[in-house]
C-alpha positions as CSV (number, residue, x, y, z in Angstrom):
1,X,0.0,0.0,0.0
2,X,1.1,3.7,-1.2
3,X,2.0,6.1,1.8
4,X,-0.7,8.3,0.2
5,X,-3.2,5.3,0.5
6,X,-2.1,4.5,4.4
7,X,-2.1,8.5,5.4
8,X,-5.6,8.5,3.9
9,X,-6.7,5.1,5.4
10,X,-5.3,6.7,8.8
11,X,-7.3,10.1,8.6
12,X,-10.3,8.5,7.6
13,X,-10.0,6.5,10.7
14,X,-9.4,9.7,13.0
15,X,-5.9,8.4,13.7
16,X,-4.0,11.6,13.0
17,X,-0.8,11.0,15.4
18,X,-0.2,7.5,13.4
19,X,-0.6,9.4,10.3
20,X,1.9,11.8,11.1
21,X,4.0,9.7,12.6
22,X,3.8,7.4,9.5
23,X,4.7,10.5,7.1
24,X,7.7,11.9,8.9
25,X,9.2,8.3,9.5
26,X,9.1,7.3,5.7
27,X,9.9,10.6,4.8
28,X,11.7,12.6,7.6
29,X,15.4,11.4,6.6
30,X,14.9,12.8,2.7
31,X,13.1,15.6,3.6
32,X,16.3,16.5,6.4
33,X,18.6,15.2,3.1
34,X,16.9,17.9,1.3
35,X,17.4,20.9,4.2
36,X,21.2,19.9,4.5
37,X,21.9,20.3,0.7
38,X,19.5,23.7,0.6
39,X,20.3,25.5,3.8
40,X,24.2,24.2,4.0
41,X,24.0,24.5,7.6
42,X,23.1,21.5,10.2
43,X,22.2,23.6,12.8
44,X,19.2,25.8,10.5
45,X,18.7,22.4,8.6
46,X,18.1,21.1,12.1
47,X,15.8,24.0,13.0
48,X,14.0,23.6,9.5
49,X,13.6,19.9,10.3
50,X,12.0,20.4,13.8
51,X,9.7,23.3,12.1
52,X,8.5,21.0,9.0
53,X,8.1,18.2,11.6
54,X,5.8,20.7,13.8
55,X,3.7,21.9,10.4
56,X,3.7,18.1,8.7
57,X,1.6,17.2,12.5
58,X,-0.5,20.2,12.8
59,X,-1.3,20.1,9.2
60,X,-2.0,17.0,8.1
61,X,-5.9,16.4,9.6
62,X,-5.9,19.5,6.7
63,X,-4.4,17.5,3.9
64,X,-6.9,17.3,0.7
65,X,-5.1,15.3,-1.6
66,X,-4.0,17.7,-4.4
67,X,-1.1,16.2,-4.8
68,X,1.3,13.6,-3.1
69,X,2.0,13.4,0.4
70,X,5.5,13.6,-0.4
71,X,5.1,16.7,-2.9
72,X,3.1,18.0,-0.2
73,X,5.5,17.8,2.5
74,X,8.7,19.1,0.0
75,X,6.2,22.3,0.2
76,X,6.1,22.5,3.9
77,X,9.8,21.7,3.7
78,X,10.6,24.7,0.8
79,X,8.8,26.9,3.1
80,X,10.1,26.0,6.1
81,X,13.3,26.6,4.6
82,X,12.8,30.1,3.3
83,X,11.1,31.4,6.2
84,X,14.1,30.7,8.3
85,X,16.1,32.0,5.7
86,X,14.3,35.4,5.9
87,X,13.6,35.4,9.9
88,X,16.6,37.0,11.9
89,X,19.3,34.8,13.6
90,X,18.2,36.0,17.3
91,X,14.9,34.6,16.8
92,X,15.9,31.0,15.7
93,X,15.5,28.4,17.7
94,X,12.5,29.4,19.0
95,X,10.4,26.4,18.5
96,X,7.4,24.2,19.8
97,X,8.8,22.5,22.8
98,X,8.6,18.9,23.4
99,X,5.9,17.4,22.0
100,X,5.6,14.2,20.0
101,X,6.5,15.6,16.6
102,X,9.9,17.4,17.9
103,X,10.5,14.0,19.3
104,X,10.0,12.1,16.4
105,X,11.8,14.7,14.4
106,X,14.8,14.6,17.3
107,X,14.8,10.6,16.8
108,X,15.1,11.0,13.0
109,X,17.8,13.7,12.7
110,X,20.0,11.8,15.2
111,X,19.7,8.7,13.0
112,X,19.8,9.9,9.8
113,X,23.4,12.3,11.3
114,X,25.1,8.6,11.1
115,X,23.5,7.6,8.1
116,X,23.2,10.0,6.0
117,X,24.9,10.0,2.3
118,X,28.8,11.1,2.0
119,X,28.9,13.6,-0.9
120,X,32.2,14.3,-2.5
121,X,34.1,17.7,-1.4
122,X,34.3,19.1,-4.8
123,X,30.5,18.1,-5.6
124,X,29.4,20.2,-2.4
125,X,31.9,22.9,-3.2
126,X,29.8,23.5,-6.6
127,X,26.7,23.0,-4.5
128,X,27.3,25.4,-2.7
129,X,27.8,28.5,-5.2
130,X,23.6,28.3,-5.9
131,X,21.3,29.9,-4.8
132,X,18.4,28.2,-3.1
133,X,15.9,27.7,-5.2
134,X,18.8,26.6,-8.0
135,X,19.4,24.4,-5.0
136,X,16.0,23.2,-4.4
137,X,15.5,22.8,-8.3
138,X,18.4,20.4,-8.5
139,X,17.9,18.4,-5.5
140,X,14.3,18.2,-6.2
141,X,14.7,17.0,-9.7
142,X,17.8,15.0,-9.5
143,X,17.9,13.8,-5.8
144,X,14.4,13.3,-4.9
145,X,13.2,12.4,-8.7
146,X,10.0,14.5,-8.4
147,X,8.1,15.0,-11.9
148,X,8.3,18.2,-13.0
149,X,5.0,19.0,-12.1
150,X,6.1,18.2,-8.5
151,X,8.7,20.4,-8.6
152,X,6.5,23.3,-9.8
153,X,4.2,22.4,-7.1
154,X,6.8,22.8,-4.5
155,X,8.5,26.0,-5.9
156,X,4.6,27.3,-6.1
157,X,4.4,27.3,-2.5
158,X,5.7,30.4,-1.9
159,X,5.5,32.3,-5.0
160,X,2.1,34.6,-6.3
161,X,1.5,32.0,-9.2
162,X,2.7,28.1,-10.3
163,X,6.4,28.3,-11.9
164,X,5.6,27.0,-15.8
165,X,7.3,23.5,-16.3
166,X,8.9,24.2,-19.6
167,X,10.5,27.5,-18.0
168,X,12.0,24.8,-14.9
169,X,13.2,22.9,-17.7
170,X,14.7,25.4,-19.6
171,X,16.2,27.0,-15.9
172,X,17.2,23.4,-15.4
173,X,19.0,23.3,-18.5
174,X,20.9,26.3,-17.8
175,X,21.8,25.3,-14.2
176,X,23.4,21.9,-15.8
177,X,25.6,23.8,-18.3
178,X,26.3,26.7,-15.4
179,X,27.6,23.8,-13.0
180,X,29.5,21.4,-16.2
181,X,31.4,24.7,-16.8
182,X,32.7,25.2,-13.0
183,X,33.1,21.1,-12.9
184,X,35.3,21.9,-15.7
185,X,37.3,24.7,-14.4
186,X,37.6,22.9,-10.9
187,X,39.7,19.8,-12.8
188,X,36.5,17.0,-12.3
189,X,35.6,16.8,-15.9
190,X,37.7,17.2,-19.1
């Protein structure tokens, strides 16, 4: 059975904390994957992570099912990640206290710390010249493997109207040739 088709079982059932708990374990540790690579910074990824795990429990009973439960929560995630992006550095930090999300969330980061993927220096090193959203584009896309309408979906979430897909791929297009040209002039490709 589809994580979509177990959330929904779960709600329909009035079992909210199992749905929850259900989302952010099968897909806490890609969704943390996916602040790492975007924010650069474990301490704001972790901050992110503990505020998408807060959001993904509070708003899930308000799910409707326009798309996935994963595109869904790379929404929350995207947002998560640009309002702490924008919100000033004394205020961070300042989240829900202990309740069964931040738990969960606490469990997963401290697993997924040991387990999580070794990327090579110089890959991160090019990573880390984009922006963002050139970030959450390529992780998105090349990472996570989210459709194209997924990815508009995400990037949608905090912009006035739905990025066109042929204007991702076309940005996406240009982000591959931006980062083959600094592969090249870092050595890693002839």
């Amino acid at each position: 059975m589809s994580l979509d088709a177990q959330v929904t079982e779960l709600l329909a059932r009035g079992q909210r904390d199992e749905a929850a708990t259900r989302v952010l374990e099968a897909l806490g540790p890609e969704v943390l994957g996916y602040l790492r690579a975007v924010l650069r910074d474990e301490g704001e990824a972790g901050d992110a992570f503990s505020h998408f795990a807060e959001s993904v429990w509070r708003g899930l009973p308000g799910f409707r099912g326009d798309s996935t439960v994963r595109t869904w929560c790379y929404g929350i995630a995207w947002r998560c990640a640009v309002s702490l992006r924008r919100e000033p550095r004394h205020r961070r930090g300042e989240r829900l206290g202990s309740t069964l999300a931040s738990q969960l969330a606490g469990r997963i980061f401290a697993t997924t710390a040991v387990e999580r993927e070794r990327q090579a220096v110089a890959l991160e090193r090019l990573r880390a010249t984009l922006d963002p959203e050139e970030q959450t584009l390529l992780t998105l896309r090349l990472d996570r493997r989210l459709s194209w309408s997924e990815v508009a979906d995400v990037l949608a979430s905090d912009a006035p109207a739905r990025p066109d897909e042929a204007a991702l791929r076309k940005r996406f297009e240009r982000l591959k040739a931006k980062l083959a040209d600094a592969a090249r002039e870092e050595g890693l490709v002839p």
